[in-house]
N, C-alpha and C positions, 0 to 999 in steps of 0.2 A: 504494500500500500504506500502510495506516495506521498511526501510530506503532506499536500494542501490537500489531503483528502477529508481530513475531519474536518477541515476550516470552510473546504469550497464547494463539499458536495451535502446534498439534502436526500440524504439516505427515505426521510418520510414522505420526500415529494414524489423520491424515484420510485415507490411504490405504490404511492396514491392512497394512504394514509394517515391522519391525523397524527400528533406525538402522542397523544393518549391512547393508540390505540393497544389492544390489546395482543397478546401474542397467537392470539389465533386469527384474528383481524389481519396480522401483518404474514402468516402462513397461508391464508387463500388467498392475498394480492397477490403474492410474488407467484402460487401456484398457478394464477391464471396469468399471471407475465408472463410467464415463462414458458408455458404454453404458445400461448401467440407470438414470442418470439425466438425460441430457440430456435437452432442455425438446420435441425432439419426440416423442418416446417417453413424456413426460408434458406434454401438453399441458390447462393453466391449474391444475398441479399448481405453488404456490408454491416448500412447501418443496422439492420434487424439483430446482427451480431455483436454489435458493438453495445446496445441497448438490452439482450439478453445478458453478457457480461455487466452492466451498470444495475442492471435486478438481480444479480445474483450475488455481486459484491452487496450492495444494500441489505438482503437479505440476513446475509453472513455475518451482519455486524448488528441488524436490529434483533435476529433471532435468540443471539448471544444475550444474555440479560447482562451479563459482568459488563460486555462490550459496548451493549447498548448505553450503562450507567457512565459510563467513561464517553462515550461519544456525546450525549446530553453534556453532562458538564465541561467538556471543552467545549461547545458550542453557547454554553449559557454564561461563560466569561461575562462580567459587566464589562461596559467597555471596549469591547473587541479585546483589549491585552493589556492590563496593568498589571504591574508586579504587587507585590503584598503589602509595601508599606502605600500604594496608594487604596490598599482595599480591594475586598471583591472577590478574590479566589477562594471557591469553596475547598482548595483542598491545598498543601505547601507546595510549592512550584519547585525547591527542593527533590522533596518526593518524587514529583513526575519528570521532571527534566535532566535527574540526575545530576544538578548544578556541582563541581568540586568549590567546596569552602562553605558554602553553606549548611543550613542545618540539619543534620537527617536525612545525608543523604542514601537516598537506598538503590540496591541492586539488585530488587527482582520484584515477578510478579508485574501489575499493572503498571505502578511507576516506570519498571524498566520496559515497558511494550510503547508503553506514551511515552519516555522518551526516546526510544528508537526512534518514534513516528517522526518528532519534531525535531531528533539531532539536527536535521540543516538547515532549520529554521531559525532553530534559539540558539542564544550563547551560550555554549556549555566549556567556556573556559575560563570565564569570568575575566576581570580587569574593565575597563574603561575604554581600552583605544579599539582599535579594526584589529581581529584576530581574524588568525586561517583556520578553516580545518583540515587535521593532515592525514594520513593514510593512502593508499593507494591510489593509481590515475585509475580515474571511472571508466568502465566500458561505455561506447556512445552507438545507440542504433543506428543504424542508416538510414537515410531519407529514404517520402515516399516518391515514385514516382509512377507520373498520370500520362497517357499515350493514348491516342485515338486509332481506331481499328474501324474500316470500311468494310461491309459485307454485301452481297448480294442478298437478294431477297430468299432464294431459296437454299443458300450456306448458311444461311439467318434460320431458318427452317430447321435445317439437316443437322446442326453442329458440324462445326472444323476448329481443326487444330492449324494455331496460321501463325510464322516465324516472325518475331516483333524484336527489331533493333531497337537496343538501346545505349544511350551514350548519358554516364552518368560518371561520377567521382567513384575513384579505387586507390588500392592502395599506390605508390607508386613506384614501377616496377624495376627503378634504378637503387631506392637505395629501401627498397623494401617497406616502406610509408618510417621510415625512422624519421627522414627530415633532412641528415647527417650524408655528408660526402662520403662516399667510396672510402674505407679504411677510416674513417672518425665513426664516433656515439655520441648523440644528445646527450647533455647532463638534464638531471632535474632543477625544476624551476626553484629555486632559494625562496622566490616570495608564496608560491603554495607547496613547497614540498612535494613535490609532482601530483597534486588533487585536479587539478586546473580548474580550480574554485577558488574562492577566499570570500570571507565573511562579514559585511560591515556593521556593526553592534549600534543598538538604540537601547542601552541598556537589560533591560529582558529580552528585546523583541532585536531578531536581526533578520537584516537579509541577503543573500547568498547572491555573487555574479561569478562572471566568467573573468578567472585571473585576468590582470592587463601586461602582466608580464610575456607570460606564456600564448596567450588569447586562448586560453580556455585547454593548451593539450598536454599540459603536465610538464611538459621536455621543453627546455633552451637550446636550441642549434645554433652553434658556435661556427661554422665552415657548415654552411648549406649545400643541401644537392642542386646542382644544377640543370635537374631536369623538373624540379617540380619545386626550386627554391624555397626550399625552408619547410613546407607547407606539409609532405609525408604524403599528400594525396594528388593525383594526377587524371585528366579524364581518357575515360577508357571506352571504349565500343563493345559489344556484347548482345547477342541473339539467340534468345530464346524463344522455345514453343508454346504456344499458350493454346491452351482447348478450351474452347469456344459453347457452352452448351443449347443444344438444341432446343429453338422455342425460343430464341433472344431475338430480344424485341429493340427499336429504336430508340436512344437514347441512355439504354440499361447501362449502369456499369458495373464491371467485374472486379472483384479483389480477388489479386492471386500473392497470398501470403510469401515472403521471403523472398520476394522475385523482384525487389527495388534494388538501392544503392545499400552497398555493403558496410556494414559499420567497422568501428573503428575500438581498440583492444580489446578484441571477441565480443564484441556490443555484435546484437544480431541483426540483420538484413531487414529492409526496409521492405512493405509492400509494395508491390505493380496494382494501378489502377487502372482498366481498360476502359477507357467512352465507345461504345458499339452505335454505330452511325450503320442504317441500312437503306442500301437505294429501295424507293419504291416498285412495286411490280405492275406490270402494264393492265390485271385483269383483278388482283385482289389484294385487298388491303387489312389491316388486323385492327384488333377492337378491343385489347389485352389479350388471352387466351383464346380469343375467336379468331377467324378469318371470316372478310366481309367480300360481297361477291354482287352489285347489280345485274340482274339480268333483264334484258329487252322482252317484252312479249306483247302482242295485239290486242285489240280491244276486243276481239273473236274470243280469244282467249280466255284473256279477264274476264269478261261477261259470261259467257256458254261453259265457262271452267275447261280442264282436259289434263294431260299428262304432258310435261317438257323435260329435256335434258337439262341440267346444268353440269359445267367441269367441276371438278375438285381438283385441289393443287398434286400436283404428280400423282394423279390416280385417275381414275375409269370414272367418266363421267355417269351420275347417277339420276337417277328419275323423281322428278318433285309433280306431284299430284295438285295440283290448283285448285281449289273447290270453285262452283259457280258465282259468280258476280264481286272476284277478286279487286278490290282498290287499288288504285296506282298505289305506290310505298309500302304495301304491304311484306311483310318481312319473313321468311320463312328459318326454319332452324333444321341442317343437317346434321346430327350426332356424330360425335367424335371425327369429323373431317377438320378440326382446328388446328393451331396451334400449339406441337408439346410443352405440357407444365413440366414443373420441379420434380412431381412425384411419379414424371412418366406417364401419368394420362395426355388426352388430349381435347380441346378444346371443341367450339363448335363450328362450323359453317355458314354466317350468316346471310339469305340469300335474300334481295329484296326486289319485289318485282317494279320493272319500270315498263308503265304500259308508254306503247308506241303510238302516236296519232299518224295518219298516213299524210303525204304532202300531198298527193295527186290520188283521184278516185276516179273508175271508170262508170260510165253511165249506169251500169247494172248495178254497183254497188253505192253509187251516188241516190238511185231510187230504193234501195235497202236502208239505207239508211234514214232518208226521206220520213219514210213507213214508220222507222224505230222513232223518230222524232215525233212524228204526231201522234203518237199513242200513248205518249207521256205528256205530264204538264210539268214545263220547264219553270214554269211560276210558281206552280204548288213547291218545288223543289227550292225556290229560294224565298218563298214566304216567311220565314223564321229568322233569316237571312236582313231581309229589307226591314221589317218590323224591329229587331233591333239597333238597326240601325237609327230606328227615329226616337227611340231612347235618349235623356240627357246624360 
């Protein structure tokens, strides 16, 4: 758990519960979160993944009662952060933070979990001026990186797996991301003791930057490499496979875990973000899970009803039954001719009829239709019509 996680997240909000609620109150939210969004029920759905993990850390911390009573009182600080002699802390800051010199101080148990949480937060070495914290250089993740991907309408359809260059920062490959010329080694930085951090204190409350000695990488290069000057990191080119799943729709994007920029002292690899951009199809269009399909048909048709073909996308065009006296836009539904979902079904066929008016009519059908015209009343048909219109 990350320092600002007591301080910046809303464990009650993230589950949609009051602070008084009770522990069975906070065991059905999270069980129907978590429901709705765990990663198989959205599968290469990002944020549905990253909001299943933010319900499940919440969880972990409201279901704990010890955990939960520690997470309430750092959050019920008066004040945002005063120390003791201005008042206010329900509990000795000693205790939690593990302060040396002060009173009491302890090393285990909750105090030592809450202080872990906020080592890099607070001052835990006491004195007055800018202190560092020292220890080892931190591993640093790799960046993410976002790339757009064009597919055809029916690769969009099918799944593929499609070669995606990338050109991002690596280590670099002259002096091994050290920094350091051919036969030299970086020393560690004096001002953080290779942390590539330091600390500026506001008496309890401090805050953590990126050394200005070092800028942030632990190591001083004294004789730089001259392929990637000082830096350790160089850009690189690299092409990888990425599969594509069938059923991807326009505009979706893909997160494919580990498949970014490489981090940096065993820090783990960055994710690949895919934009999926798809040309339109000349005949069908999608509607989420659906596939949409206009089809032409007569007013013979429409009117008298009968049997038409319509295509399906890469299949055997199938037979749609019209009942009698079918309205222009009416919309019909083929089963399972859609679009593949996540869980491997597939979607539906939407097909909607578009009657045709003819431009030109020959005498025998000009007096057919003649017939059909006076056997109706085109008044009666817009009497409901007209009449509201004269409405205020």
């Amino acid at each position: 758990m990350s320092t600002k996680d007591y301080l910046e997240k809303d464990y009650y909000k993230v589950l949609g519960v009051s602070k008084t609620a009770s522990q069975e109150e906070i065991k059905k939210s999270y069980r129907k979160l978590a429901r709705k969004y765990h990663p198989d029920a959205n599968r290469g759905d990002a944020d549905a993944e990253d909001r299943f993990k933010e319900v499940s850390e919440a969880y972990d911390v409201l279901s704990d009662e010890k955990r939960r009573k520690e997470y309430d009182s750092v959050r019920s600080m008066p004040g945002g952060f005063r120390g003791q002699q201005g008042g206010g802390f329900p509990f000795d800051l000693g205790d939690i933070f593990g302060q040396q010199g002060g009173a009491g101080t302890q090393t285990g148990g909750a105090g030592e979990r809450i202080g872990d949480l906020f080592g890099g937060l607070f001052n835990r070495g006491g004195g007055a001026g800018g202190t560092r914290t020292t220890g080892t250089r931190r591993a640093r993740r790799g960046a993410d990186v976002e790339t757009d991907v064009t597919l055809t309408f029916g690769r969009a359809m099918n799944g593929v797996t499609v070669p995606i260059k990338l050109t991002s920062e690596a280590a670099c490959g002259n002096c091994r991301g050290t920094g350091a010329k051919a036969g030299t080694v970086p020393r560690v930085c004096p001002n953080c003791e290779g942390t590539g951090h330091e600390t500026r204190n506001l008496g309890n409350f401090g805050f953590q930057e990126p050394c200005k000695e070092c800028r942030g990488r632990g190591l001083v290069v004294d004789d730089p490499c001259p392929t990637c000057h000082g830096s350790g990191r160089a850009t690189g080119t690299r092409t990888i496979q990425a599969r594509v799943p069938a059923g991807v729709s326009d505009g979706q994007k893909i997160r494919l875990k580990g498949k970014g920029a490489p981090g940096e002292n065993g820090g783990p690899n960055g994710d690949l973000y895919v934009n999926i951009k798809v040309k339109p199809h000349a005949v069908f269009g999608r509607d989420r899970d659906n596939l949409t399909l206009s089809v032409p048909v007569t007013f013979p048709e429409a009117a008298l009803g009968g049997e038409i073909r319509v295509p399906t996308f890469q299949g055997q065009p199938v037979t749609l039954k019209l009942p009698e006296g079918t309205p222009n836009g009416r919309t019909f539904r083929v089963r399972g001719r859609g679009a593949t979902r996540r869980d491997g079904t597939k979607g539906d066929l939407l097909v909607t009829v578009d009657v045709q008016v003819p431009a030109k009519i020959d005498d025998q059908t000009r007096e057919a239709l003649t017939r059909l015209r006076d056997a109706g009343d085109g008044d009666d048909l817009r009497a409901d019509l007209l009449k509201q219109a004269r409405q205020e």
